[in-house]
Structure formats: structure tokens, C-alpha cells
N, C-alpha and C positions, 0 to 999 in steps of 0.2 A: 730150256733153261731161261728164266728171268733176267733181263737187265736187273740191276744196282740201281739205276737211276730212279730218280722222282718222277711219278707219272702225273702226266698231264690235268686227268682227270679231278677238280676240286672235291669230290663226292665219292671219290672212291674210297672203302673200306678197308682195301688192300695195299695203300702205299707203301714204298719201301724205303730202305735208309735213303736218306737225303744224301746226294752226291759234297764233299767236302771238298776242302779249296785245295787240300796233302792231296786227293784224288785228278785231279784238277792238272795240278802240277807236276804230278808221277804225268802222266797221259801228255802235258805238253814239253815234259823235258828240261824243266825251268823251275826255277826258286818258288818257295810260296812268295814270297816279300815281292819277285817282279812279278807274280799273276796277279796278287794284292795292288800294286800299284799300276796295271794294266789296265784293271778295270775300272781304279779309280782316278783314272785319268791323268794321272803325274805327269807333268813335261819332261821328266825324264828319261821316259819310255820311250821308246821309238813307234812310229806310228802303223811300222808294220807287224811288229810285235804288239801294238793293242789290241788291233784288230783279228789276229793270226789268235788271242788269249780271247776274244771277245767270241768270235766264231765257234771255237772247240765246248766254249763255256754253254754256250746256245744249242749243241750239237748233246754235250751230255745232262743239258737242263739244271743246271748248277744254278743254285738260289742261293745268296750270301742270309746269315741269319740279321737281320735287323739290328738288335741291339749288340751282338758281336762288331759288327759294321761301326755302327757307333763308335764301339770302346774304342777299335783298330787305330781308327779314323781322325776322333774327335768331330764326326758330321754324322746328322742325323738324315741327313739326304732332303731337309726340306727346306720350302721355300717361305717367307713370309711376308704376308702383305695386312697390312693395317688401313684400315678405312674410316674417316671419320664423318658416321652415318647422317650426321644432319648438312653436310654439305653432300653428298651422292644420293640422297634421296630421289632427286628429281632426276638424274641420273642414269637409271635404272635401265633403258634399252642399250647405252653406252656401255653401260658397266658389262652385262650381261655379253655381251662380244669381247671385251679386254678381259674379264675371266674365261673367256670357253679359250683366248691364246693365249693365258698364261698355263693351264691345266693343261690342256692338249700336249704341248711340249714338255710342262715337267713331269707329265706322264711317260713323254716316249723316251726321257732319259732318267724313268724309274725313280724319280722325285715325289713325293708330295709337297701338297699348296696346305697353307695352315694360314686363313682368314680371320680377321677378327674385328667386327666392326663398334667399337665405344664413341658417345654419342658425342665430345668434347676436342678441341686441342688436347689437355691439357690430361684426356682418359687415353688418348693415342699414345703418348710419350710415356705413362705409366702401363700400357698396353705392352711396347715396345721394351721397356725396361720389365717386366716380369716374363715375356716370352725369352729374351736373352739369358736370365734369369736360371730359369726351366728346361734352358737350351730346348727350345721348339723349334730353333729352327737355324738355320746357319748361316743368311743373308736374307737383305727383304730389300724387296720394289715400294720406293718411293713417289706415288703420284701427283699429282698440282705442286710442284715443289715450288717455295716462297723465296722469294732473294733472297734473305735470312731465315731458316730452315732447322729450327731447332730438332730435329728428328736427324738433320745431319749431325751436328753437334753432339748428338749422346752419343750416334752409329759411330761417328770418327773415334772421341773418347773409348768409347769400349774394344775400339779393332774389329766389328762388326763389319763383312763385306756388306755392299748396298749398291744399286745402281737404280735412277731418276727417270720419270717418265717427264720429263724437263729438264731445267738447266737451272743453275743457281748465280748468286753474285762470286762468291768465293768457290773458285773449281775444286780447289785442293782437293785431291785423292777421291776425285770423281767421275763415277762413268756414268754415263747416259743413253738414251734410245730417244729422241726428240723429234717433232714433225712443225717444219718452219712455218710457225704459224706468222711470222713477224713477216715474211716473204708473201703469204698469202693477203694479208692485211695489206701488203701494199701492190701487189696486182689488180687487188677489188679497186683501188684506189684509181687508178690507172685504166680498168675500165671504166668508169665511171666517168671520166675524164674524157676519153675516146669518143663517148654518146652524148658527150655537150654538157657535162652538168659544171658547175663554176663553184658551188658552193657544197662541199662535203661536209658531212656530221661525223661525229666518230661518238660510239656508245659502247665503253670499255667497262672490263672486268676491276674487280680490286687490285689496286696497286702492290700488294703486297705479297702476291701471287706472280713469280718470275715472269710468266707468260702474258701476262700484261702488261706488263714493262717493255717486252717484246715487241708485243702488238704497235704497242703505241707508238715506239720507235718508228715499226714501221709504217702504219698511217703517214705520218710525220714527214717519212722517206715518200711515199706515196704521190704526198702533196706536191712537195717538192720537185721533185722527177716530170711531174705532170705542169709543172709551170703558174700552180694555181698559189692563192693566198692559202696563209694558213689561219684560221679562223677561230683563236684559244677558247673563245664563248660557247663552241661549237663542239666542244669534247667534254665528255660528261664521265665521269671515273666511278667507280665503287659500284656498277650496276652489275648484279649476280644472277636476278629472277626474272620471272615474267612480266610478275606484276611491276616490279622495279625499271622492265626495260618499256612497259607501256608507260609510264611516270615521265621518264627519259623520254621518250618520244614526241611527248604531249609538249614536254619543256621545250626540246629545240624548234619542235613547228608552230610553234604558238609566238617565235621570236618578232620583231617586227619585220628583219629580214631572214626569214628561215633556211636552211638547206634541201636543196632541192631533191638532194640522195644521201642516205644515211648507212652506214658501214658499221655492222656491229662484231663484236669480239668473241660472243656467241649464240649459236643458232637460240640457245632458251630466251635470250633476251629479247632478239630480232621477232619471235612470235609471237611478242608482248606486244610488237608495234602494230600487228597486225588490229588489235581492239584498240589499238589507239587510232589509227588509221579509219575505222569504223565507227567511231565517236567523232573525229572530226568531217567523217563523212569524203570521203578521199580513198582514190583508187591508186593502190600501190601497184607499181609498176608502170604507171602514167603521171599521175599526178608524184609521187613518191616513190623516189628508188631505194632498193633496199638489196644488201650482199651479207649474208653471214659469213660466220666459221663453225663448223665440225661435222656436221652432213647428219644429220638427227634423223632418224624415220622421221618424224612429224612432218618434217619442213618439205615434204613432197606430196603432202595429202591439204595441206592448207590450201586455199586461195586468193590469190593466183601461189602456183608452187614457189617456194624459197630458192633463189640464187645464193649457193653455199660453196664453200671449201670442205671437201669431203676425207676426212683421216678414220685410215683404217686402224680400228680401236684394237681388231681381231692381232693382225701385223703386228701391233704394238706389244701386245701382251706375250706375243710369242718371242718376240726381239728381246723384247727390255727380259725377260724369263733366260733364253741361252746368253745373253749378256750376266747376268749375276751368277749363273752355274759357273762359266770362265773365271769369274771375279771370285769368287769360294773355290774353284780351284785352283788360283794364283795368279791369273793373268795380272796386269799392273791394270790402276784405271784407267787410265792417258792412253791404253790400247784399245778399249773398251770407249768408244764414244760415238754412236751415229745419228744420222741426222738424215730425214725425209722428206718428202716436198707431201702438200696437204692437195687433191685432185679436184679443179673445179669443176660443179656440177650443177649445170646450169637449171634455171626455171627459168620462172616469167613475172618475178618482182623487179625485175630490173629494166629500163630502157629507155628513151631520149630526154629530156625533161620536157615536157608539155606548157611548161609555166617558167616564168623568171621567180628567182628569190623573190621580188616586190608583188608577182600576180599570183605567186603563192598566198602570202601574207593577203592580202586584198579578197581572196576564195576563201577561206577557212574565216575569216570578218564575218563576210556574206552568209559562210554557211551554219554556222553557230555561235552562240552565244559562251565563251571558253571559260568566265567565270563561274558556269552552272557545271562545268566536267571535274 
């Protein structure tokens, strides 16, 4: 005689009635309403009874019907993430690991990810208000979140759960998954210090992106800690790209007194300085120290290899992912908030200074003419 149950088989011709949630229930003894909310995770459940409904459910291959699930619910079981493609462009080995952890995981708790990348600000927030809309989706991860963060702004207004892959000015009814880049920024600092350098640069991200605001603080803190000046000529803001962070490079060592190690905010920018470096004919790592932040493939095939702060984008995706599932299922935010340390990962752009500020300046004289770069 046949099981009842749904077979395993995708391809099979012969499936049989699909096991129902009455079925379900008769078999564990229990209410539909508590196997219903068993499975969907309700804090009210006990957690020996979820598991105890979770296991029987596994045992007679009980599949909930999708759009049934919905109506029950009011959740469509997925996740949302909006992108805005002309800032991730360059991106793309990053990205490519903070999606494999965010899918991985809302895979393994039967989630979909519903992606959508519009080329603007301003197509992101109409992105976001049509998928709410649509109801595509039932909370979404917010990445480079801005001090001021208009995507939190709509998500609060609507009661949209949300959780940040950063931190913002205003917490309110906020959760996050963060990795201390502002603590990394000032360790670089601090080694730097350690191997003799006296004059640090700092070559930051847009200000209007939380994490730079972070960073700088922490430089800042860096300096200080290390007993050095702080050098305001010496911090250069708004720089995003490559070519932007070789611009930046050229400006602070072209000073009359320049820095002898430069600290950037991230690794895309820091292997801008690399052709900057090459143009003024200067060997980083000797002549010019240099420490990123985010640990990029790239920055281990260049040379000499990049001295980076390395975050696990993977980790991320996977955190800030079961952090919003909680958050959609009611945890408060204020529960919902952690925070990681970013792993240094050493190369060989970095180490003693070879030159003073003034025998810097006096080298890069000698060795080109900076008007023709």
C-alpha cells in the first residue's frame, strides 16, 4: 500500500495528494493554528514544540501551499534587497560573496531573495515603494546606508521591517549587522605610527555615506592615540573610484611637505594610488606607505600586495539575512544589532619610512616634472 505523502521525486508522474496542514495536525495531536504558527516561527510557541512540529512535518514531507501561506500570514516569505547599480558596478567580486550569504541562508530557512537593481537614488526609492506595493517582499537589507537615509524614511513610514548593512545618524527602530570599519581605520593608524611614519594622509569615502563618517572619526582617533599631529590638509573626502583615489594621491604627495603613509577608506581607491605611485616613480611600501579597508581580490595580486582590513562580505550577507527574518518575525530592533571587527591582512605596501616628509618632497622634485601629470 502507498504512503499519502508527496514524493520526493520532481519528475514523477505519479504524485500523490499533497500531505495538508488537518493532516499534519491529526498526526501531531495539536491545533492547526499551533502547527501554523510552529512553523512560522511565532514567539509564542514553545521551542520544543517547534521543533517537535518541525521534525513530524520533515518526516511526512508536508509542503505549505505558497500563496495559501501568504493569505494565513500576510508574508510572502521573501526577502528584499535593492541595488543601486551605478554605485556597485565596480563592486562586483564584493557583491558576488554578500549574495552567495544572503541566498544561502534564505534558502535554508525556505525564503526567497527578490533583487532589483535601478540605475538612480531616486529609481531605488521608487524600486522600493512599488515592490511594498506588490508586496514582493516582506523586509529588505539595506546596504552603504547614508547618515540621512531616505530608504529608511519610506521603510519606517510604511512599518516595513528593514535591517542595515551599516549604521545610521538617527537609530530609531533600527537593526543592523556592521563591521567596525572606524576601529580598523584606526589600528592602520597606529601601525603606521609604530614603523616611524610622523605624517599620515587619510583618503576617505563621501561623507554622506555613514561609514565615512566612521572612518574618519576614526583616523582622527588613530592620530591621536599615536601622539601624532593632526594634519586637516592631509584628508581628502569625497573620493569613491580609482581613478579619483589616483587624483588624491598625486594631490597629497605632490604637497611641499607630503605624508610619508597614506590610509585609505577603501581598497578601490588605495589601487588608484598604485598608478599614482608609478607616475611619480615611487616605490610603495619604501618610499610610500599605504593600508587599505575591505580585503578586495585585487589588492593581493598587485604589486607589491595591498596591506588591507579584510570583511567577510560572505558572513555579512548571511547575518544581516537571519537578522531581518527575526525582524519580520517580530523581534524588536534594539535586539537585532551586531557588530564585527574587519581581520588585518597583511602585504607589503606598508613599512618604515625610507624618507622624511621634506626628503620626500625633495625625490618626487628630482624625479618628475608634476606639472606635465
Amino acid at each position: 500500500m502507498e504512503s499519502n505523502t508527496y514524493k520526493e521525486d520532481p519528475f514523477s508522474s505519479q504524485r500523490n495528494t499533497r500531505v495538508t496542514i488537518n493532516e499534519l495536525a491529526e498526526q501531531l495531536g495539536l491545533t492547526k493554528g499551533t502547527v501554523s504558527k510552529a512553523l512560522n516561527e511565532y514567539a509564542e510557541i514553545g521551542e520544543n514544540t517547534k521543533r517537535r512540529v518541525k521534525r513530524k512535518a520533515a518526516e511526512m514531507n508536508y509542503r505549505p501551499l505558497a500563496h495559501a501561506q501568504a493569505i494565513r500570514t500576510g508574508r510572502t516569505k521573501s526577502i528584499g534587497l535593492v541595488l543601486q547599480a551605478d554605485v556597485y558596478d565596480g563592486q562586483r567580486p564584493f557583491l558576488a560573496d554578500f549574495l552567495a550569504g544572503v541566498s544561502q541562508t534564505a534558502s535554508g530557512e525556505n525564503w526567497t531573495l527578490t533583487v532589483a537593481t535601478p540605475a538612480t537614488e531616486n529609481g531605488v526609492l521608487l524600486t522600493l515603494r512599488r515592490l511594498i506595493d506588490e508586496r514582493k517582499a516582506d523586509g529588505f537589507i539595506l546596504p552603504r546606508t547614508k547618515v540621512s537615509d531616505p530608504r529608511i524614511k519610506l521603510l519606517r513610514a510604511e512599518g516595513i521591517p528593514f535591517v542595515m548593512f551599516g549604521r545610521t545618524k538617527d537609530q530609531t527602530g533600527c537593526a543592523w549587522y556592521d563591521v567596525l570599519g572606524e576601529e580598523a581605520i584606526r589600528q592602520a593608524v597606529l601601525r603606521l605610527s609604530k614603523l616611524g611614519h610622523q605624517k599620515i594622509g587619510f583618503v576617505n569615502s563621501d561623507l554622506k555615506y555613514n561609514f565615512a563618517d566612521l572612518r574618519l572619526q576614526g583616523f582622527k582617533d588613530g592620530i591621536q592615540s599615536s601622539g601624532l599631529k593632526l594634519y586637516n590638509e592631509l584628508i581628502v573626502d569625497g573620493v569613491m573610484t580609482g581613478n579619483a583615489g589616483r587624483a588624491a594621491t598625486i594631490n597629497l604627495i605632490s604637497m611641499p611637505l607630503p605624508p610619508t603613509a597614506i590610509v585609505y577608506a577603501t581598497d578601490a581607491t588605495a589601487l588608484g594610488a598604485y598608478e599614482a605611485a608609478t607616475e611619480l616613480n615611487l616605490n610603495i611600501g619604501k618610499e610610500i606607505s599605504i593600508i587599505a579597508y575591505d580585503g578586495v581580490p585585487e589588492g593581493a595580486f598587485v604589486k607589491p600586495s595591498l596591506s588591507t582590513f579584510k570583511v567577510d562580505t560572505s558572513k555579512a550577507g548571511a547575518r544581516l539575512t537571519a537578522l531581518l527574518i527575526k525582524r519580520i518575525r517580530g523581534t524588536s530592533a534594539e535586539e537585532l544589532r551586531e557588530t564585527d571587527a574587519a581581520v588585518f591582512q597583511p602585504g607589503a605596501s606598508e613599512g618604515p619610512p625610507l624618507l622624511s616628509s621634506r626628503e620626500l618632497a625633495h625625490r618626487i622634485k628630482k624625479n618628475i616634472n608634476l606639472n606635465k601629470i
